[in-house]
C-alpha positions as CSV (number, residue, x, y, z in Angstrom):
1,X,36.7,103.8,58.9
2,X,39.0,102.7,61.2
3,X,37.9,99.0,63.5
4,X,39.4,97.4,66.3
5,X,38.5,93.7,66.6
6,X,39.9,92.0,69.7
7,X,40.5,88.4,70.8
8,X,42.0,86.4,73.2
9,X,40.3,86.5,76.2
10,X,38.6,83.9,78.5
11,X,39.1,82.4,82.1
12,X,42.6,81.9,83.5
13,X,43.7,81.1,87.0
14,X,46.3,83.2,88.9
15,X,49.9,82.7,88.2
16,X,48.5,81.9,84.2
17,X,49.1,83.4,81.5
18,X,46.9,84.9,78.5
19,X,47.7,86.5,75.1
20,X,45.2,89.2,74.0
21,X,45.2,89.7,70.2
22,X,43.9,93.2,67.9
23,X,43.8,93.3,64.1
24,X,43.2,96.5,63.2
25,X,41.6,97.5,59.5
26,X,40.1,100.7,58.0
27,X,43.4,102.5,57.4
28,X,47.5,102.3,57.1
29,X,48.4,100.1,60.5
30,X,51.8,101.3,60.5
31,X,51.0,105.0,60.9
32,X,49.2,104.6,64.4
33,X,50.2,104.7,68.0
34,X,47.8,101.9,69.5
35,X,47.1,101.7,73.4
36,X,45.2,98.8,75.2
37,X,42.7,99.6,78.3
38,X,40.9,97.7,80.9
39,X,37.3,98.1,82.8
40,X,36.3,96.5,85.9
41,X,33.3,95.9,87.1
42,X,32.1,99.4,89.1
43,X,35.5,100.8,88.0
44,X,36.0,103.3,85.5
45,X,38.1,102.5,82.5
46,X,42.4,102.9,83.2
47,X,45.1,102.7,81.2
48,X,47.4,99.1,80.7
49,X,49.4,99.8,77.8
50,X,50.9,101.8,74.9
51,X,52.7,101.5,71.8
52,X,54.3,103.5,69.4
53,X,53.9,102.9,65.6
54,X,57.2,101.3,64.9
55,X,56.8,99.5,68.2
56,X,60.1,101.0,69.4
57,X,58.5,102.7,72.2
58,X,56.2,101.3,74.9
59,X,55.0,102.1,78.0
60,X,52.9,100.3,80.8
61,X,50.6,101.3,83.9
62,X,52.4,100.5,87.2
63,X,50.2,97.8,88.2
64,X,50.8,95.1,84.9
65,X,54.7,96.6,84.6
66,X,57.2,93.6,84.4
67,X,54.2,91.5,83.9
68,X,52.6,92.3,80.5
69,X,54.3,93.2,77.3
70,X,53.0,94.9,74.2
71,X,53.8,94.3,70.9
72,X,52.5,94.9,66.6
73,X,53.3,93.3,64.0
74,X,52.8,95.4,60.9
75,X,52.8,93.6,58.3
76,X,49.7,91.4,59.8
77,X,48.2,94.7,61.4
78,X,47.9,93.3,64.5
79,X,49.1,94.0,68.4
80,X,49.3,92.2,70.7
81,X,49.1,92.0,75.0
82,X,50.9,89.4,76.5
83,X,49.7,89.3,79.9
84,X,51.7,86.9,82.1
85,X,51.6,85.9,86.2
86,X,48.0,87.1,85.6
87,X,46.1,88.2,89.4
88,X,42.4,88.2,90.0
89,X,43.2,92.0,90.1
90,X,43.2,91.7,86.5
91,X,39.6,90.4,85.6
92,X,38.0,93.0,83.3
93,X,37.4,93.5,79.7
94,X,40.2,94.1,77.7
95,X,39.9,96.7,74.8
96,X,42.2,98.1,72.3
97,X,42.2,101.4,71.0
98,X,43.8,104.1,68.5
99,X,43.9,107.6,67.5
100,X,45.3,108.2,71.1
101,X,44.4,111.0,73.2
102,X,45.5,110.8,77.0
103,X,43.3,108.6,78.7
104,X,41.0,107.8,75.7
105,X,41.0,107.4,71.9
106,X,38.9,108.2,68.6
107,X,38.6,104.2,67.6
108,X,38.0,101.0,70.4
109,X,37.4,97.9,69.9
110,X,34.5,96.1,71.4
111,X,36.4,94.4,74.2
112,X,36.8,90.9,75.1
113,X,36.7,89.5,78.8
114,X,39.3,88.4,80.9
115,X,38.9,86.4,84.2
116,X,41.3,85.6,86.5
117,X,40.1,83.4,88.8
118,X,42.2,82.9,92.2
């Protein structure tokens, strides 16, 4: 059984920067595409970022481009979201997820808040 367990989260101010953390377990890291998502207060859930399993490939919504990065490291089973020149715009909690499937995935993890205050 695959599990997600996030950290990183917590209150920043605009301009700051914060480094989410997911260590996966449950299965073979290296074989899976992982993806991070965000939800807002009153908003549904939207896409932030994606990664493939060598970490080669990546890919970002238009509204954290340039100003997050994704990133794994296999051998700890673990990704990462680098989110710098952080925006209120940004408050929400913060999940990871795998088994990938457009907008949402087989496995999450059970999220961990981030506010941005201005």
């Amino acid at each position: 059984q695959v599990q997600l367990v996030e950290s990183g989260g917590g209150l920043a101010q605009a301009g700051g920067s914060l480094r989410l953390s997911c260590v996966f377990s449950g299965g073979t890291f290296s074989m899976y595409a992982m993806g991070w998502f965000r939800q807002a207060p009153g908003k549904e859930r939207e896409f932030v970022s994606y990664i493939n399993w060598s970490g080669e490939s990546t890919n970002y919504a238009d509204s954290v481009k340039d100003r997050f990065t994704i990133s794994r490291d296999n051998a700890k089973n673990t990704v990462y979201l680098l989110m710098n020149r952080l925006k209120p715009e940004d408050t929400a909690v913060y999940y990871c997820a795998t088994g990938l499937r457009g907008n949402t995935a087989d496995w999450w993890g059970q999220g961990t808040q981030v506010t941005v205050s201005s």
